[in-house]
C-alpha positions in Angstrom: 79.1 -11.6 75.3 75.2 -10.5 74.4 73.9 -11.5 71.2 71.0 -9.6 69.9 68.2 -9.7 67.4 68.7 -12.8 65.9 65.8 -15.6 65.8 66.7 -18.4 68.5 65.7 -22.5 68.1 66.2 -23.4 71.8 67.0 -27.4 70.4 63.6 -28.1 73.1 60.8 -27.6 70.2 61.0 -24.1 71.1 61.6 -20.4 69.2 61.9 -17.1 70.5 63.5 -13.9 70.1 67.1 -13.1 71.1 69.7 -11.9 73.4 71.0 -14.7 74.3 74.1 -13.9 76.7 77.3 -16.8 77.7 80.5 -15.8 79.8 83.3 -18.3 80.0 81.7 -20.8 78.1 78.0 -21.2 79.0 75.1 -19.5 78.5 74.2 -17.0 81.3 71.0 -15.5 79.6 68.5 -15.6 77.0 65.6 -13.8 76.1 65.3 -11.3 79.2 69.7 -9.7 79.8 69.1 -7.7 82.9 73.1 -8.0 84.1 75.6 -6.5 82.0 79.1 -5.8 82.4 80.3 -2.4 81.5 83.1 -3.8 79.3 80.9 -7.0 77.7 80.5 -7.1 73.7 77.4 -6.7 71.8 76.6 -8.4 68.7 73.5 -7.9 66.9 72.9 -10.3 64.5 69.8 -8.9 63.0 68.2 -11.3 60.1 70.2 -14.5 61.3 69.2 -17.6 63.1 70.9 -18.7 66.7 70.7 -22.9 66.4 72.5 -24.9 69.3 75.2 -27.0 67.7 74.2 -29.9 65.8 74.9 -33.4 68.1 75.0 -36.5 65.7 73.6 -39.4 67.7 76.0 -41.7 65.3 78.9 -41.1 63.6 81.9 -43.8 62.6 85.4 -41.7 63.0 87.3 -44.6 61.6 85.6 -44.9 58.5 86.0 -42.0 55.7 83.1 -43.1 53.3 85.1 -45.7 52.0 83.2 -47.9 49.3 83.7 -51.2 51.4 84.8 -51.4 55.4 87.5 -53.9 54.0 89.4 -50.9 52.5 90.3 -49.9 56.2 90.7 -53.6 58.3 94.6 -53.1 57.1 95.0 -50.2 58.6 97.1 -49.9 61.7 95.7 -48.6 65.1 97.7 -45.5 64.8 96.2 -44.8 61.1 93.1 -45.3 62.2 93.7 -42.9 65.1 95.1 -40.2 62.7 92.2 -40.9 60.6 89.7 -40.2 63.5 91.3 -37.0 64.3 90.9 -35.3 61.1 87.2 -36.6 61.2 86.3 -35.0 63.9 87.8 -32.0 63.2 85.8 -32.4 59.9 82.6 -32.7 61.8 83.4 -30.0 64.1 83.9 -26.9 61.7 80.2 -28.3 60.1 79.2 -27.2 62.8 78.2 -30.4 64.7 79.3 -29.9 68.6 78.2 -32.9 69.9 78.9 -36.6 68.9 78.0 -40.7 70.2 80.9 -42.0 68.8 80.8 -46.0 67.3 84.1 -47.1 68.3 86.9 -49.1 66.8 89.4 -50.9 68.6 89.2 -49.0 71.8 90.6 -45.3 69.9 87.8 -43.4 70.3 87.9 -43.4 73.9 90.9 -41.9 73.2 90.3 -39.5 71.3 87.3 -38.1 73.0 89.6 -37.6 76.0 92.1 -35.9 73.7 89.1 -33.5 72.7 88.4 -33.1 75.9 91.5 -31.9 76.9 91.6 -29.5 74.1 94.5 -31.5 73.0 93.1 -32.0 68.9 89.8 -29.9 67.8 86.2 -31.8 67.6 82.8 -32.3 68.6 81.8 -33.4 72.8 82.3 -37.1 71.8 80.3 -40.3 74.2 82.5 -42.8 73.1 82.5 -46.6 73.2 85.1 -49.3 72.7 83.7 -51.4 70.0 80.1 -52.9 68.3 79.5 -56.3 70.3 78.5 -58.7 67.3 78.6 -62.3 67.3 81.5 -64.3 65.2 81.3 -63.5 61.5 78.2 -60.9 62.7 77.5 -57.3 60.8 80.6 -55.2 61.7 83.1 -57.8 62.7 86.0 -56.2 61.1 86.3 -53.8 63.6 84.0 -55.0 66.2 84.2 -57.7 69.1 82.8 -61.0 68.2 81.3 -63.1 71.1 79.4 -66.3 71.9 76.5 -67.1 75.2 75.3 -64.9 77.3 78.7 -65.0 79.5 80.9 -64.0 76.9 78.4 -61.1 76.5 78.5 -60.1 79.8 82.6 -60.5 79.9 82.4 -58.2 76.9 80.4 -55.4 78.4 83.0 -56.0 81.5 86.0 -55.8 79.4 84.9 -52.5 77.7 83.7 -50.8 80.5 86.9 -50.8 82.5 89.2 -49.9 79.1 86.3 -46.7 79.8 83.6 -47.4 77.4 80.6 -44.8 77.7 78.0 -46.9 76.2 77.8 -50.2 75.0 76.8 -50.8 71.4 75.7 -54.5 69.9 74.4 -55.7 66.7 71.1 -57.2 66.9 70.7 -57.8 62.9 72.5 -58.2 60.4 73.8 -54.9 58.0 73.5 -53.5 54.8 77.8 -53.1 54.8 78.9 -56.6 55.7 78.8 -59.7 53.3 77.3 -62.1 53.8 75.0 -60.9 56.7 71.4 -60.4 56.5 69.8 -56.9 58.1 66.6 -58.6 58.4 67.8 -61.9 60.6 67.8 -61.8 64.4 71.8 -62.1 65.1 72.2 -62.7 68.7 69.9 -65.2 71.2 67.3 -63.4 73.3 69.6 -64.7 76.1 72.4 -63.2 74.8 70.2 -59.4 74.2 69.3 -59.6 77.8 72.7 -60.6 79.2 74.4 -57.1 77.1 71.8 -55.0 78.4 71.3 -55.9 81.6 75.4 -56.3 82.0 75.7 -52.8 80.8 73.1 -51.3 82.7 74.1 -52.7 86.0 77.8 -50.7 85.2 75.7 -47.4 84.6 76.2 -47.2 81.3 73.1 -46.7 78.5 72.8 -49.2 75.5 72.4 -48.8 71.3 71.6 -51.6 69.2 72.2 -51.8 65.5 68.9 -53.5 64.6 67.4 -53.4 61.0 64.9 -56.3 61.4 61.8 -55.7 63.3 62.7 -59.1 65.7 65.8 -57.8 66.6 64.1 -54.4 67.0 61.4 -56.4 69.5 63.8 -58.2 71.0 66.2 -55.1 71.9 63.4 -52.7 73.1 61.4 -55.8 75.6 65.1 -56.2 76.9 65.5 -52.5 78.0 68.2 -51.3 75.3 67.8 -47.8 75.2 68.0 -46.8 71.3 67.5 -48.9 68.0 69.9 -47.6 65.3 68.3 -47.6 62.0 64.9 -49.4 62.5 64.5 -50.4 59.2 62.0 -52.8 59.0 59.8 -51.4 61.7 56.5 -53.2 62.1 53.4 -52.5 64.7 55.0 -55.1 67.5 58.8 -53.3 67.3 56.8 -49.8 67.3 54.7 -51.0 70.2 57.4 -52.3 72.3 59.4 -49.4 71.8 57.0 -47.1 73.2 56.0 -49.3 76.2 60.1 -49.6 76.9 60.8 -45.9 76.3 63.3 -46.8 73.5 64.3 -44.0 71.5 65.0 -44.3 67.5 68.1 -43.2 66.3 67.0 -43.2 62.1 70.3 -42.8 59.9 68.5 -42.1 56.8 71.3 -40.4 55.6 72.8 -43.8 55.5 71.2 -45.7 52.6 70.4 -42.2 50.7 75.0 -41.9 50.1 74.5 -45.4 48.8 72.1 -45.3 45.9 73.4 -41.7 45.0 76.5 -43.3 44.7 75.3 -47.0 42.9 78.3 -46.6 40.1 80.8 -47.1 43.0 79.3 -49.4 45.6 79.9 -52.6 46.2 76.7 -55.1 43.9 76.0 -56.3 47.5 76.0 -53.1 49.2 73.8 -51.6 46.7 71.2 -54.5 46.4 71.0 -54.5 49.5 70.3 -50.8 50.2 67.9 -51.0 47.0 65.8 -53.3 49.0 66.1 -51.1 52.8 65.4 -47.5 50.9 61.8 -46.9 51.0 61.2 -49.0 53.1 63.3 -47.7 55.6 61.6 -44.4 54.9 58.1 -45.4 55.7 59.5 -47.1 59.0 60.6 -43.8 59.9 57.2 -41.9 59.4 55.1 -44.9 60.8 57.8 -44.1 64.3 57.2 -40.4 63.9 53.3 -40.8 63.6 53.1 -43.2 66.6 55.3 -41.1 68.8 58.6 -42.8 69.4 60.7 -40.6 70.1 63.2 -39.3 67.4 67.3 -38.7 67.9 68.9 -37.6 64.9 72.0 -39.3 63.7 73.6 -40.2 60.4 75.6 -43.2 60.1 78.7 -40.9 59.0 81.5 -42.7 57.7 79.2 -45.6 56.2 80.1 -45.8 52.2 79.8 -42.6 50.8 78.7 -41.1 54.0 81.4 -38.0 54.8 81.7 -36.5 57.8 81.2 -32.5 57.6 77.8 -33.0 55.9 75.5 -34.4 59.2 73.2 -31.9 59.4 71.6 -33.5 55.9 69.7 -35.3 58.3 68.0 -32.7 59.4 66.8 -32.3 56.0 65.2 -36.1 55.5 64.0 -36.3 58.9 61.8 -32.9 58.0 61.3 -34.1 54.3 60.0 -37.5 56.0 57.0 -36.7 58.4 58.8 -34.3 60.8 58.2 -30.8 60.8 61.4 -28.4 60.8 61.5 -27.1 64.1 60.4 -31.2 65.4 63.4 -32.4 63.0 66.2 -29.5 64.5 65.3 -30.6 67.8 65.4 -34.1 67.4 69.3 -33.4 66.2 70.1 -31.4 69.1 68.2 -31.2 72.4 67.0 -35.1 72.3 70.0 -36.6 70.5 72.1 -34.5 73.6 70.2 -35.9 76.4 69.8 -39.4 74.9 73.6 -40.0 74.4 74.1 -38.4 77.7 75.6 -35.0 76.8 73.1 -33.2 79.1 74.4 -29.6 79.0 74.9 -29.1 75.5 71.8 -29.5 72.6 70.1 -26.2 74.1 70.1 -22.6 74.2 69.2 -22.3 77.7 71.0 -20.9 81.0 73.5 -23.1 82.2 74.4 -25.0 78.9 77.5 -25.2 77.1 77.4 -21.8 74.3 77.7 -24.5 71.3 75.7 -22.6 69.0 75.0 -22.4 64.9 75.1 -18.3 63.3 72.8 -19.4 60.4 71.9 -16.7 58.1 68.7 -17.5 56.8 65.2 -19.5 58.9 65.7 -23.1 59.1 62.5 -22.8 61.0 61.0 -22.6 58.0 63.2 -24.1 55.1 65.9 -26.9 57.0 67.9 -26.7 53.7 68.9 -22.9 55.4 71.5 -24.9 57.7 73.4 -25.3 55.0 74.2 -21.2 55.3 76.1 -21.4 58.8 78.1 -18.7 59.2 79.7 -19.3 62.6 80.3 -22.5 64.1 80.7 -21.6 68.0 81.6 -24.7 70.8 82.1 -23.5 74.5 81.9 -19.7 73.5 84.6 -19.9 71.3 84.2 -19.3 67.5 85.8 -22.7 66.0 84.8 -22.5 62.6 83.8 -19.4 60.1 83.0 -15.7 59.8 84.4 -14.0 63.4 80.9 -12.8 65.3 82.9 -9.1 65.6 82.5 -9.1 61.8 78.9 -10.4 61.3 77.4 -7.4 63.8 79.6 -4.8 61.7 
């Protein structure tokens, strides 16, 4: 299939003019079609946008943007699971092709294998087991608590060989658990460099959740490869980031569902985001200003935090010191390769045809993602108006 005349964000800071051609799946052309089947279908799409599916570097399937995580703890493994399906199917047909999962319990290793096998709809999902805290640490209800550098080792062990993609551990504190502190270093340097260095030596990259700049410090000089959230970012963290390569993985959607939604939040979830907000916001520009590189990702399925509306993101990356093409790309072709889904994130030759039919220039205005028209994952049109229909 060719499709013509429409505007193209390649997701790798770049814009050009369409066709952009994909046969069984991936893209085959762009910009210059020379071969052409007799039989192949052309679409023009004059006066719309082509963007490469949105990849959220973050998400939480098990969580719905419940209030409190304790409305899900009694919830049985095979609710949860149900509940993760129809959240990625959610996400999906919002046109988000791409996922790093945050896993719970082991399911969304699972499920990304069902999705893979085309068994239930949803995005390309890297998936991990569950967050690595210590005992009573910032996600402990659905997470794995541990103790001393061997337990964190055994840990990253035990995950990898249930088929954990990544490794996640919580560095801080959170905004979502009681009586934890976002700003407080959780685990021992010993224990930072015994997850990282564990996980690693399996192959296998490394997030932290890390709202305090120690724990930010401490995570980047030990080799993790992305701080989620980065809220208290100071000159130190920013530095060390940049001399480790670390990438930034914001979730400013995060605290934004939170204060928009004060009247039902928890009087500790909402103090506490009260005191992150702004400066959570500034943290973010200081990291944009000095370079650290940006993956977008939202958080989704913190309180008030639905899945289907990720690409907001977009929106308060670009609102927030990014410009719009900088804040498109930073939610596609670097949130793709730095959660390891290298072939998707791009409009180029080669990649998966996960693409966005917007009709409108988010190049200009990022509020024009909201008009997608098309949602399409592996050259197949998953979500919205049929492509036969938009070039009529």
């Amino acid at each position: 299939m060719i499709l013509r005349g429409a505007r193209v964000v390649d997701g790798d800071g770049g814009v050009f003019d369409g066709p952009v051609q994909f046969d069984e799946g991936r893209i085959t052309a762009t910009s210059d079609v020379s071969t052409t089947r007799a039989d192949e279908e052309v679409v023009d799409l004059d006066g719309y946008t082509l963007v490469p599916g949105i990849v959220d570097a973050h998400v939480h399937f098990s969580l719905s943007g419940e209030a409190s995580i304790e409305d899900v703890t009694d919830k049985s493994d095979a609710e949860l699971l149900f509940t993760e399906i129809a959240n990625a199917r959610r996400t999906l047909e919002s046109g988000v092709t791409g996922v790093r999962s945050m896993g719970a319990h082991g399911l969304d290793i699972d499920l990304a294998r069902a999705i893979e096998r085309g068994d239930v709809p949803g995005p390309r999902t890297v998936a991990n087991c569950a967050s690595i805290t210590i005992t009573g640490g910032h996600g402990h209800h659905l997470g794995q608590e541990v103790d001393g550098p061997e337990a964190c080792r055994r840990a990253v062990r035990e995950q990898r060989k249930q088929g954990a993609q990544f490794i996640k551990f919580m560095a801080t504190g959170g905004v979502t658990t009681p009586g934890t502190d976002p700003g407080t270093l959780a685990f021992t340097h010993e224990e930072i460099h015994a997850l990282v260095d564990e996980a690693h030596r399996h192959g296998v990259h490394v997030a932290t959740h890390a709202h305090g700049a120690e724990g930010i410090r401490a995570a980047a000089e030990a080799g993790v490869d992305t701080v989620e959230h980065g809220t208290f970012l100071d000159d130190a963290a920013i530095e060390a980031m940049l001399d480790e390569d670390v990438t930034l993985v914001p979730t400013l959607t995060a605290p934004h569902r939170i204060l928009h939604n004060g009247d039902r939040a928890t009087a500790e979830t909402l103090a506490q985001s009260n005191e992150v907000y702004e400066i959570h916001r500034e943290s973010f520009r200081r990291a944009v200003d000095a370079g650290v590189r940006i993956a977008g990702g939202t958080d989704a399925g913190t309180p008030f935090n639905h899945h289907g509306s990720n690409r907001v993101e977009i929106q308060f990356m670009a609102r927030n010191g990014m410009a719009p093409v900088e804040a498109i790309t930073a939610m596609t072709g670097t949130a793709a390769e730095t959660i390891g889904l290298d072939d998707t994130g791009k409009v180029a030759p080669g990649y998966h045809a996960d693409l966005l039919v917007i009709d409108g220039d988010p190049t200009t205005d990022v509020a024009d993602l909201d008009e997608i028209e098309t949602v399409i994952k592996g050259g197949k049109v998953v979500s919205g108006t049929p492509l036969s229909e938009l070039g009529a």
